[in-house]
ZAMARGU-4260 file (C-alpha; in steps of 0.2 Angstrom, whole numbers, plus 5000, padded with zeros to 4 digits):
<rodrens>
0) 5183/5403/5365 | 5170/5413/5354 | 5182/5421/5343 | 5189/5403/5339 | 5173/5395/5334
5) 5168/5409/5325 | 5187/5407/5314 | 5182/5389/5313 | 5165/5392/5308 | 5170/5403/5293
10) 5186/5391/5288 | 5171/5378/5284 | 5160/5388/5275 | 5176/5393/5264 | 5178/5374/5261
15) 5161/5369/5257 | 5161/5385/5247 | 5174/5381/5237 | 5166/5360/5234 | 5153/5367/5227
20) 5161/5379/5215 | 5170/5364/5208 | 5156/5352/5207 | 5146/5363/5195 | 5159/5366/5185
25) 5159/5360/5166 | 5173/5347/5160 | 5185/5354/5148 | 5182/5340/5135 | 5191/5348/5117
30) 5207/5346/5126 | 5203/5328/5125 | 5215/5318/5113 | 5207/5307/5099 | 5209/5290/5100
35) 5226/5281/5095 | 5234/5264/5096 | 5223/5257/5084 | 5225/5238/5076 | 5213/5228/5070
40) 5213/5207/5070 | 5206/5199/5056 | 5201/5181/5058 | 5195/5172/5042 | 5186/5156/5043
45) 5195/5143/5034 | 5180/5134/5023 | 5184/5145/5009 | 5168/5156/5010 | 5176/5173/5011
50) 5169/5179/5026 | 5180/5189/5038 | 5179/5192/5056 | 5187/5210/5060 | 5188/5215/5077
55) 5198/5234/5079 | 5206/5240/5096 | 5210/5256/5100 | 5215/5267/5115 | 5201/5282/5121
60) 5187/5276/5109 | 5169/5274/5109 | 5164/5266/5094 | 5173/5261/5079 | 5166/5259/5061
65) 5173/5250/5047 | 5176/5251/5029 | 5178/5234/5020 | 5189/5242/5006 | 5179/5233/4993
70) 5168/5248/4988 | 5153/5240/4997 | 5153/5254/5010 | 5155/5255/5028 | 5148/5245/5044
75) 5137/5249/5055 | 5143/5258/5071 | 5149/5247/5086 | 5154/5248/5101 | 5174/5242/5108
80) 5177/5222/5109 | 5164/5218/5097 | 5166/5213/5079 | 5158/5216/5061 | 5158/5199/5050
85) 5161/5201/5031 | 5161/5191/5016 | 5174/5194/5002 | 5181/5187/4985 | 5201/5182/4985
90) 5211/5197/4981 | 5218/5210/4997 | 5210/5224/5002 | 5213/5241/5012 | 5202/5239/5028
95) 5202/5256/5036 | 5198/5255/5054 | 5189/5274/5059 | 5187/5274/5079 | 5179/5288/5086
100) 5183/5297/5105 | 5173/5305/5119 | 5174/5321/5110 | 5167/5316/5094 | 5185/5317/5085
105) 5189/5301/5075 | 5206/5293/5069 | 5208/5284/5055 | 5220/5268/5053 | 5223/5258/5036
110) 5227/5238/5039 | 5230/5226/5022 | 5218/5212/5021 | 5222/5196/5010 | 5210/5185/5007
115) 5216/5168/4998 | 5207/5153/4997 | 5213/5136/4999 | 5214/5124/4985 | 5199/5111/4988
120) 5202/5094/4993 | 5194/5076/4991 | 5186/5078/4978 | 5176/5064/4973 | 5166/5066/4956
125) 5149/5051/4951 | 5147/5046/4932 | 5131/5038/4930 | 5124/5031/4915 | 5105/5035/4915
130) 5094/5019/4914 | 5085/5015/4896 | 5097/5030/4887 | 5112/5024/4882 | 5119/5043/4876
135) 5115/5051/4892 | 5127/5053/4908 | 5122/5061/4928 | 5136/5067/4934 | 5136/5074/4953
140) 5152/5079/4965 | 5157/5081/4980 | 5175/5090/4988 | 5179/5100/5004 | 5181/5117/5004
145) 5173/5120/4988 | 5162/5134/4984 | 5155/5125/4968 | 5159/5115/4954 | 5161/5114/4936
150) 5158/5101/4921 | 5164/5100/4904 | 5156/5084/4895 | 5171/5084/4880 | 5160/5084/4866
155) 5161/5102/4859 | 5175/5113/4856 | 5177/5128/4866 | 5165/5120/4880 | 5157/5134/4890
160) 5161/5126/4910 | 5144/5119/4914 | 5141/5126/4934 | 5132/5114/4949 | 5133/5114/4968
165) 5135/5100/4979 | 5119/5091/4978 | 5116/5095/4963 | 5115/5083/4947 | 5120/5088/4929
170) 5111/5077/4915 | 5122/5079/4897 | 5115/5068/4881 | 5126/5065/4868 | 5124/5067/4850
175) 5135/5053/4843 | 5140/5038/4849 | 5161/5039/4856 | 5175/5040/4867 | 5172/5057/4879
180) 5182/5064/4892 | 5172/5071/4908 | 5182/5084/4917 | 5174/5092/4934 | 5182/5105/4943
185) 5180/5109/4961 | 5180/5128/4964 | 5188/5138/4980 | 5181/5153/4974 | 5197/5160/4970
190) 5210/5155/4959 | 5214/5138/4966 | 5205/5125/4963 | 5205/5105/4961 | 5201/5093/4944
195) 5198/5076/4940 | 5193/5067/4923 | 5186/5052/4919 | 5184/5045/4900 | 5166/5037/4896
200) 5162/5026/4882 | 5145/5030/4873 | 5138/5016/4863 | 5122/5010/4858 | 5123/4991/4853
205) 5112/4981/4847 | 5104/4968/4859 | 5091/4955/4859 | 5077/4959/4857 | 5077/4966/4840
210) 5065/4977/4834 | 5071/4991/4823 | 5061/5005/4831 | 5077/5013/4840 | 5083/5028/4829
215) 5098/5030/4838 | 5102/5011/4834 | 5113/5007/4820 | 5106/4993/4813 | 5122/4987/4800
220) 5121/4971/4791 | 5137/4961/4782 | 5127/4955/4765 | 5133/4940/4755 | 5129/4929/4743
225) 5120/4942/4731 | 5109/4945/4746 | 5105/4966/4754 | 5095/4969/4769 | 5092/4987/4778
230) 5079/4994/4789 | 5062/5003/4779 | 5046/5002/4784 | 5035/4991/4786 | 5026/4988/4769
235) 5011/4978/4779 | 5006/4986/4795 | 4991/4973/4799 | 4988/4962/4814 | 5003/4953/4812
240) 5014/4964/4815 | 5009/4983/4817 | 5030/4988/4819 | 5035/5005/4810 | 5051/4998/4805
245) 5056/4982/4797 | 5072/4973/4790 | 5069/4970/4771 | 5081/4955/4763 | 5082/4959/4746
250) 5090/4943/4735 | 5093/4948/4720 | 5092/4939/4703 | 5104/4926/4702 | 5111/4926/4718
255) 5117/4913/4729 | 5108/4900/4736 | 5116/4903/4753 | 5113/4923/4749 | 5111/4929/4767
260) 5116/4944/4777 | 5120/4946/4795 | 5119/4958/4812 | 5132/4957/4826 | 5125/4959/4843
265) 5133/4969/4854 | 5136/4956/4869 | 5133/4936/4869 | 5113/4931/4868 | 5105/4930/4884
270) 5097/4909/4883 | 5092/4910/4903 | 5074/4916/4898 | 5072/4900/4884 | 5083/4890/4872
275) 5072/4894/4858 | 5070/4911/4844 | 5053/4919/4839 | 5057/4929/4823 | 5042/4939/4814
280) 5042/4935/4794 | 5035/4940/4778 | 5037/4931/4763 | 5030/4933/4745 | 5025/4914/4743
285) 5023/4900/4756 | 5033/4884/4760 | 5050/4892/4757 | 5063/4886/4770 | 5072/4899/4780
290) 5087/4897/4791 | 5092/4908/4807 | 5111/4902/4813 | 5120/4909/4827 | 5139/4911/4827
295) 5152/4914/4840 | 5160/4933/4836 | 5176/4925/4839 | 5176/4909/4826 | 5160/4909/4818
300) 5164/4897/4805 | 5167/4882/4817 | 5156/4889/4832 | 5138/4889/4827 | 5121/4882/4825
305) 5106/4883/4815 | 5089/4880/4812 | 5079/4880/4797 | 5060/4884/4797 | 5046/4883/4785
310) 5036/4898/4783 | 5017/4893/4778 | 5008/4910/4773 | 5010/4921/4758 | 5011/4941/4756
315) 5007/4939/4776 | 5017/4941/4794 | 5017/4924/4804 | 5028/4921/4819 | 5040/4906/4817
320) 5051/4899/4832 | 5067/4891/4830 | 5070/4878/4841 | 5092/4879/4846 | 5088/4866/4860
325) 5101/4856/4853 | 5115/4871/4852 | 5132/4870/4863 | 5130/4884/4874 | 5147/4880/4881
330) 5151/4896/4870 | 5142/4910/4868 | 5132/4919/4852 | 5135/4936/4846 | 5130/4937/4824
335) 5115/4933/4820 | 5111/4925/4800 | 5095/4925/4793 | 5092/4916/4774 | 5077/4916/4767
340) 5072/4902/4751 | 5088/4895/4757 | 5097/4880/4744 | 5087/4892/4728 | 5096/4905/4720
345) 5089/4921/4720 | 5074/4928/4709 | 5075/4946/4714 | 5061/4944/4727 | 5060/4954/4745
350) 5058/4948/4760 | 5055/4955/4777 | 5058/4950/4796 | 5054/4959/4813 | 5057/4957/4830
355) 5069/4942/4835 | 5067/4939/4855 | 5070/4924/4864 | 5056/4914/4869 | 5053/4898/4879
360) 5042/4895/4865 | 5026/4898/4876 | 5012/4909/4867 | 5015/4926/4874 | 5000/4937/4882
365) 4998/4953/4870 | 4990/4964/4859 | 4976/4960/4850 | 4969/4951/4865 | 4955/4940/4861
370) 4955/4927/4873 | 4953/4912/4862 | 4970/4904/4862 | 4974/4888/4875 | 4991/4893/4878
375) 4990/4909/4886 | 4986/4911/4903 | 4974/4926/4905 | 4977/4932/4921 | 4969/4946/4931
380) 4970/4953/4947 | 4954/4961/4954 | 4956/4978/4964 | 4942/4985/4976 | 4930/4975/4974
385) 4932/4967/4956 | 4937/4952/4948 | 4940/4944/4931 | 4938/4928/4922 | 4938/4922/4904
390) 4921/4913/4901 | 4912/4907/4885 | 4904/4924/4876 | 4886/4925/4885 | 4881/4935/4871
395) 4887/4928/4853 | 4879/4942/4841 | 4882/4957/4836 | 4897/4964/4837 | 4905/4950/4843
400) 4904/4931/4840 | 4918/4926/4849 | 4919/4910/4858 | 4927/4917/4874 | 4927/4933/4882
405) 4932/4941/4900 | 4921/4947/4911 | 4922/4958/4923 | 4912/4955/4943 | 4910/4975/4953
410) 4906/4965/4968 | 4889/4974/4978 | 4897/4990/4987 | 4912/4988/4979 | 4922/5006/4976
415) 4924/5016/4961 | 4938/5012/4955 | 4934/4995/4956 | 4945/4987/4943 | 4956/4972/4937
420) 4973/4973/4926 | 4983/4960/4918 | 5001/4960/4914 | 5008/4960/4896 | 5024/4950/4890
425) 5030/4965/4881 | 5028/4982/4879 | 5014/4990/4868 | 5021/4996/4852 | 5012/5013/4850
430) 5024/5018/4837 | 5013/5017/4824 | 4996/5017/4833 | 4991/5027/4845 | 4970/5021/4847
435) 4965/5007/4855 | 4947/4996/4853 | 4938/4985/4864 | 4922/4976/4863 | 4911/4979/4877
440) 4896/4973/4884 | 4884/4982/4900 | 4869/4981/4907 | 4870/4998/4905 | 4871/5012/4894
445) 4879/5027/4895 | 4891/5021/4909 | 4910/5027/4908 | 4921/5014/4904 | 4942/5018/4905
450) 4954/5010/4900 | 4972/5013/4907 | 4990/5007/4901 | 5003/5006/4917 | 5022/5005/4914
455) 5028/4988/4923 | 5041/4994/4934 | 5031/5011/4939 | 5013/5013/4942 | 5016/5031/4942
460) 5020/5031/4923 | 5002/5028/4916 | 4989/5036/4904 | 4971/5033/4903 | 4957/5036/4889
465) 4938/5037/4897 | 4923/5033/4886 | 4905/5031/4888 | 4894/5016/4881 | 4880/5019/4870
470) 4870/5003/4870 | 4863/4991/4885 | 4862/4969/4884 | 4871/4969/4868 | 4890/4971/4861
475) 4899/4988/4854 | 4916/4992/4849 | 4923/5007/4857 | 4938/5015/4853 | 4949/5024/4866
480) 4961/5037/4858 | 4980/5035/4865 | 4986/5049/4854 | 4993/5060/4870 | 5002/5045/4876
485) 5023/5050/4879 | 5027/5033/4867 | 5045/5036/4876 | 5040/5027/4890 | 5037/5008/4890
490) 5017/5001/4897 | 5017/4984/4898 | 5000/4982/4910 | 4982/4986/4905 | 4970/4991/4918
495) 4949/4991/4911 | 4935/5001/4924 | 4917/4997/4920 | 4904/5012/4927 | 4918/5022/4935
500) 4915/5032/4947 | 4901/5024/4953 | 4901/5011/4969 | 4898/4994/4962 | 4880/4985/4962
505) 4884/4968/4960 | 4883/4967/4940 | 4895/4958/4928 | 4902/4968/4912 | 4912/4958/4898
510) 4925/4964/4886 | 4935/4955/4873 | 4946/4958/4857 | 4956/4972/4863 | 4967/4978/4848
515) 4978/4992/4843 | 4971/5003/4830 | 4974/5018/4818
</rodrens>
């Protein structure tokens, strides 16, 4: 029985013997194969932005790295079932796939990638006209699949594409008046891609009201008669009319004496506003008749009406209205005719005329303001604390001897911008002058006194001039200088502060004769 266990004793301590040889032992790991079976699946996303999923598989690999075959280098190392995103242009590539084994040793596969991008698809392209600018278009798309777009505005030769992306707007401004075609082109970012033209019409017409100040305007006249107008400047800028530009009717010796000349407007006079024409004039003798006629564009010889006026000053601008209550407006009026010393023939004399508008025939609310006529309405509205009112002149001496004037209430406490405005009929016409004067009168010297022009559509289009006032209980002229003003935008609203800045202590200011000035 001994000798048994002592066979069996030793047996086991041969076997555990020989487990631990083996469990120390070191794997033999350069017999190892490298990796194989390798493949890649490319996946690319279909919104035409080139980016690629790659995802490699391989048999007996740890960690496979990439290279794009675009000469942008290699990925980042990672580990089997993940994937490594890139973006790419259209063409094909050679996407080498380089998975490495246990053993460090790395096999190399090559797999053709082609990337090709879809043509876009509903493209849909805006043309707007910009407001107040007749020669200048926004154009904006949008498409699917796009990666961006691309304009040509059909006005130069060998137009250089214009690039934009989706929200985005392109603004182009032409030069002449014309027929052009707008072509935007949706891009894939490859070759394909999707088009659309539109044509657009540039013009400029000439529209009531009429006041030859527009540059881009071409205002043509059809002469007769012996009679020549065209557009020069104004040889009397004075209160009557501070315009820049004027039409001169020149009727020359001997003419006619129906000797006229004649504008077509560019769609039918508008008589909603009033049945009645105010026309500037200037004449070189008083008590000459002259006739404004309105004809149909279509059969002006049997579809008109006119209306003669007789001018009363001399070597001066006065405003004459021509009544066309009586016309037939079951047609409509396009050419404006304008005779002056109509039924005489012509003695070589020049005459001039400005701003045609149509009026209800009420007096209209502009510059110079003086607060004397009956027909206007002076109305102001008071913010913060102000109010305004026309009263008799408190104070007429001085600078002033006016019969009526405005004054301006800052209520106790009120705030510092404490203010009124009133509303214009038209625009002022800093074309020619860019200063502005007022009379003013304080309790106070030395106070700031600003005075603020608004556009009437948009507050936020303004500009304002700030002076102080030298003298107290008495009337001065102060004069505010606009010359900074951007005389592209319209301001139709002025806006007059007394002591701004400061809170209101209950006094009353007055102002009056508010006029442009050089």
């Amino acid at each position: 029985m001994k000798i048994l266990k002592y066979i069996a004793f030793f047996f086991l301590l041969g076997l555990l013997g020989t487990a631990c040889e083996e469990d120390n032992s070191i794997p033999q790991l350069e017999g190892i194969p490298a990796p194989d079976n390798i493949s890649a699946l490319f996946t690319i996303a279909n919104d035409n932005s080139g980016r690629v999923s790659i995802r490699p598989d391989a048999r007996g690999v740890t960690q496979f790295t990439v290279d794009y075959g675009d000469g942008s280098g290699l990925s980042e190392p990672f580990a089997p079932g993940q994937s490594t995103e890139h973006v790419y242009t259209e063409g094909s590539y050679p996407v080498t796939i380089m998975a490495m084994g246990v053993n460090g040793k790395v096999a190399e596969y090559t797999q053709e990638l082609t990337v090709a991008f879809e043509a876009p698809q509903n493209l849909v392209v805006d043309i707007l006209p910009v407001p107040g600018d007749p020669f200048s278009f926004d154009v904006s798309a949008t498409a699917d699949l796009e990666t961006f777009f691309e304009v040509t505005f059909g006005e130069i030769a060998d137009e250089v594409p214009q690039p934009f992306m989706e929200g985005e707007t392109v603004r182009y401004t032409y030069a002449e008046v014309g027929t052009y075609e707008i072509t935007v082109t949706a891009r894939s970012g490859g070759a394909a891609s999707l088009s659309q033209s539109s044509t657009i019409t540039v013009s400029n017409p000439v529209l009531m009201p009429i006041d030859f100040e527009n540059p881009t305007l071409s205002y043509t006249f059809t002469n007769f008669g012996g009679a020549g107008t065209a557009v020069v400047d104004n040889p009397d800028v004075s209160e009557g009319n501070v315009s820049s530009r004027v039409a001169e009717l020149a009727k020359g010796e001997g003419s006619e004496v129906w000797a006229g000349s004649f504008i077509e407007l560019g769609e039918p006079i508008d008589f909603s506003a009033g049945q009645k024409i105010r026309m500037k004039v200037w004449s070189p003798q008083a008590g000459i008749p002259i006739l404004l006629k309105l004809e149909n564009l279509e059969n002006g010889g049997e579809l008109f009406h006119e209306v003669t006026v007789t001018n009363t000053a001399a070597n001066a601008w006065e405003e004459l209205i021509f009544d066309f209550a009586e016309a037939d407006f079951s047609f409509t009026y396009q050419r404006v005719v304008v005779f002056f010393d109509f039924g005489t023939n012509g003695t070589g004399a020049s005459y001039y005329f400005d701003d045609i508008e149509v009026t209800d025939g009420s007096a209209e609310n502009n510059l110079p303001m003086d607060f004397e006529s009956p027909d206007i309405n002076y109305e102001f509205t008071g913010f913060g604390g102000a109010s305004a009112e026309v009263i008799a002149n408190p104070d007429a001496s001085g600078a002033n001897s006016s019969a009526n004037v405005a004054a301006l209430s800052k209520s106790e406490g009120s705030e510092v911008w404490a203010g009124v405005l009133t509303n214009l009929s038209s625009p002022i016409n800093f074309g020619a002058q860019q200063k502005i004067r007022m009379k003013t009168w304080s309790p106070t010297a030395g106070i700031n006194v600003l005075l603020k022009v608004e556009n009437l559509d948009n507050a936020d289009i303004f500009y304002e001039v700030q002076v102080q006032n030298t003298v107290a209980n008495a009337w001065e002229e102060l004069e505010f200088d606009f010359s900074g003003i951007d005389i592209g935008n319209s301001y139709q609203r002025i806006v007059v502060f007394f002591d701004f800045g400061t809170n209101g202590t209950g006094a009353t200011y007055y102002f009056d004769e508010i006029t442009l000035a050089d």
